[in-house]
C-alpha positions as CSV (number, residue, x, y, z in Angstrom):
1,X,0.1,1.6,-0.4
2,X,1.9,3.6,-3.5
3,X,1.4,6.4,-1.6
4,X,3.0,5.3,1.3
5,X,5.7,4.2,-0.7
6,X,6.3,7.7,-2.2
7,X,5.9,9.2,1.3
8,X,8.0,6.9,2.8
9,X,10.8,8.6,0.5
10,X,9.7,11.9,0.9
11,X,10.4,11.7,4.2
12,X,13.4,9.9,4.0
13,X,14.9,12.5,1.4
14,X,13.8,15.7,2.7
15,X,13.1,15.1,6.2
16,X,12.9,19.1,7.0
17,X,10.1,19.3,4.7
18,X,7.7,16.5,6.3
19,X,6.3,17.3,9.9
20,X,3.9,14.3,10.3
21,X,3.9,10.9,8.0
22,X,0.6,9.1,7.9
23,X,1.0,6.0,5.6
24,X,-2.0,3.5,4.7
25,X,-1.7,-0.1,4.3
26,X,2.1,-0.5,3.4
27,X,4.5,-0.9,6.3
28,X,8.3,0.6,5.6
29,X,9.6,-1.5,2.6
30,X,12.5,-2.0,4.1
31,X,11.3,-3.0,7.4
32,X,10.5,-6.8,7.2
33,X,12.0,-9.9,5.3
34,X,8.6,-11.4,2.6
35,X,8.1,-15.3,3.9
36,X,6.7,-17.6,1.5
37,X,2.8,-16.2,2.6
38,X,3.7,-12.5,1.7
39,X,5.3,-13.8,-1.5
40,X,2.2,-15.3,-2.5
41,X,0.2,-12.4,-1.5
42,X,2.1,-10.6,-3.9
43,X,2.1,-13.2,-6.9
44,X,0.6,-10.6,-9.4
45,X,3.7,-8.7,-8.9
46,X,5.6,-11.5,-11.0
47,X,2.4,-11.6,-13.5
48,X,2.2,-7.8,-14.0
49,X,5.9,-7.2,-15.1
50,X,5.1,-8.7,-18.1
51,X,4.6,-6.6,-21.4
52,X,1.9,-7.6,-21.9
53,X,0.2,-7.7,-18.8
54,X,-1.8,-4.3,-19.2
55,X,-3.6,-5.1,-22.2
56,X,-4.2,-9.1,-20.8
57,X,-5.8,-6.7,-17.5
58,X,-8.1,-5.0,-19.7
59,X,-9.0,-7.3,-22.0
60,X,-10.6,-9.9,-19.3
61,X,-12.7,-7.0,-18.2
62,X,-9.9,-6.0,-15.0
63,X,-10.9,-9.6,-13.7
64,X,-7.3,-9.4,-11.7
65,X,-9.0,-6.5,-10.1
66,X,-11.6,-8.3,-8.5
67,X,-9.2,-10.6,-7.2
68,X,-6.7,-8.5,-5.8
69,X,-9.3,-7.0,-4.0
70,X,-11.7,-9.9,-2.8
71,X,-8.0,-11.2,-1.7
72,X,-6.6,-8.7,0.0
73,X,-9.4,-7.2,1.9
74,X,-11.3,-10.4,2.2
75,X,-14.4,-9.2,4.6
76,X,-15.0,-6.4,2.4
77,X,-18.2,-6.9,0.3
78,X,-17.7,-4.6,-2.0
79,X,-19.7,-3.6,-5.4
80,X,-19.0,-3.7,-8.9
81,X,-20.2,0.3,-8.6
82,X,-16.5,0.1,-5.7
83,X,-14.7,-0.5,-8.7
84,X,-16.3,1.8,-11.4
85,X,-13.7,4.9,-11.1
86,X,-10.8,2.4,-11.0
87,X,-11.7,0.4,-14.2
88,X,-12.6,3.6,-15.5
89,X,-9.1,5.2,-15.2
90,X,-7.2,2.1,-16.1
91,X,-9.5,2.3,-19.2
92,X,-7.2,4.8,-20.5
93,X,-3.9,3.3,-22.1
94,X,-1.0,6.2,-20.6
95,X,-3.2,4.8,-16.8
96,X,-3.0,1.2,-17.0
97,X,0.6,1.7,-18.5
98,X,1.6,3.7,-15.4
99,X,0.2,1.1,-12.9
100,X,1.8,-1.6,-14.4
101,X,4.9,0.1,-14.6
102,X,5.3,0.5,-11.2
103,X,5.4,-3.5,-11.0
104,X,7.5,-3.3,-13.5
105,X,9.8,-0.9,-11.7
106,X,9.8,-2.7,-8.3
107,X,12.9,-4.5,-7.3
108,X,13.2,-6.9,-4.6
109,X,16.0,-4.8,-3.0
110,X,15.0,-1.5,-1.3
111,X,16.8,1.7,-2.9
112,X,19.3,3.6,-0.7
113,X,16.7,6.2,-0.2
114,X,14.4,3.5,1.6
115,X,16.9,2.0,3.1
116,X,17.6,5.2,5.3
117,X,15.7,4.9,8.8
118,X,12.8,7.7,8.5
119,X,13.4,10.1,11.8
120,X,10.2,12.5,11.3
121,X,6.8,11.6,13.3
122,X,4.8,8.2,11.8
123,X,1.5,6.3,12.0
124,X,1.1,3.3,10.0
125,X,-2.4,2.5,9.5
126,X,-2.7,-1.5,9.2
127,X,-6.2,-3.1,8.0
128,X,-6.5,-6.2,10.8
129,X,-7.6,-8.3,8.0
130,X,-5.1,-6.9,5.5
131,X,-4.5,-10.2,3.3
132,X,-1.5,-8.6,1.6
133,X,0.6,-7.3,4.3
134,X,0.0,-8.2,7.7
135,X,-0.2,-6.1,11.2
136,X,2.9,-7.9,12.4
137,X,5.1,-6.3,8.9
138,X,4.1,-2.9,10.6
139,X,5.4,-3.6,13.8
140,X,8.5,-5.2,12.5
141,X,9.3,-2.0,10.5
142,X,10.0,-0.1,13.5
143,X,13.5,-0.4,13.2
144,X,13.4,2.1,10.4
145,X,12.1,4.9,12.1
146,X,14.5,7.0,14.7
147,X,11.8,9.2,15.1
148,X,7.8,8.5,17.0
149,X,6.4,5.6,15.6
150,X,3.0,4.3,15.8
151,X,1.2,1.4,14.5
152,X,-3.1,1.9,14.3
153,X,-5.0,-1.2,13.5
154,X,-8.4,-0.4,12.4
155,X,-11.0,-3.1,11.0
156,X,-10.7,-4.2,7.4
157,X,-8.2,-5.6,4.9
158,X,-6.1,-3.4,2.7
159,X,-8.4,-1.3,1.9
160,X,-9.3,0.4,5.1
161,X,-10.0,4.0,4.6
162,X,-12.4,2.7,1.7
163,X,-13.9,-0.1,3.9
164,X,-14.4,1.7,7.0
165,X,-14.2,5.4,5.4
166,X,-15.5,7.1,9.1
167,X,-13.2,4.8,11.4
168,X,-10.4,5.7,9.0
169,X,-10.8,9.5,9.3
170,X,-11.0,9.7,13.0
171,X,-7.2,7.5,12.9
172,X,-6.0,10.3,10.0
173,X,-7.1,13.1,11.9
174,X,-5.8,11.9,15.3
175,X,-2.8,10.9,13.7
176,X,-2.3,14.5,12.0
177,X,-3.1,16.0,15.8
178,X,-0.5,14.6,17.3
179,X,1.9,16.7,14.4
């Protein structure tokens, strides 16, 4: 979903330079209006602007992980050995500081830049158990795009492409065809 975010405003900003947007689990930020459910699917935003929320991650052996992730892709039985590579690089101090400071950075009111509506080519690629955004957000969102906008819905939560790794390829490149 930070990746969608960033491509979201890359193809907002430079919209000669993008010919096909593919974005994974996030639907346009400025798209849709958080009720109380997506406000509480997004509590840890609230507990990871603190300070010292990094170190607090680390210390309880990146317990907020496991919940994030049993939370927002809730059908997904996933392995510690899922997590290994992510605990790993948020491991590193100049990591965990980055992450955190994107919650730190992230205001409730979309930046001009993602407040412009999006005209190059899109697919949004929703989890239908997504338990952090859900597949109605991406439809809602289509009032930012002036340009062809689809919505795929493909089994598991927010997580997809690591859930369902071969359902999500044949959506990317079917998605990236279509460019």
């Amino acid at each position: 979903d930070w990746g969608a975010a960033a491509a979201y405003a890359a193809a907002s900003l430079a919209p000669d330079r993008v010919r096909r947007l593919v974005a994974v689990a996030l639907a346009h930020p400025s798209g849709f209006k958080p009720g109380v459910r997506d406000m509480w699917a997004a509590r840890h935003f609230a507990t990871f602007r603190a300070r010292s929320a990094p170190q607090r991650f680390v210390a309880r052996d990146f317990k907020g992980l496991r919940k994030i992730y049993r939370r927002w892709s809730p059908q997904w039985g996933f392995a510690e050995s899922d997590l290994a590579d992510i605990k790993r690089c948020l491991s590193s101090p100049a990591s965990v500081d980055a992450v955190f400071g994107y919650y730190r950075a992230v205001t409730r009111k979309p930046s001009a830049v993602m407040r412009r509506k999006i005209d190059v080519p899109t697919t949004a690629i929703a989890g239908e158990s997504d338990g952090a955004i859900r597949v109605d957000v991406f439809t809602e969102a289509a009032s930012r795009f002036t340009g062809p906008y689809e919505v795929v819905v493909m089994p598991g939560g927010h997580f997809p492409h690591r859930e369902h790794p071969e359902i999500f390829l044949q959506h990317l490149l079917a998605a990236l065809a279509l460019g």
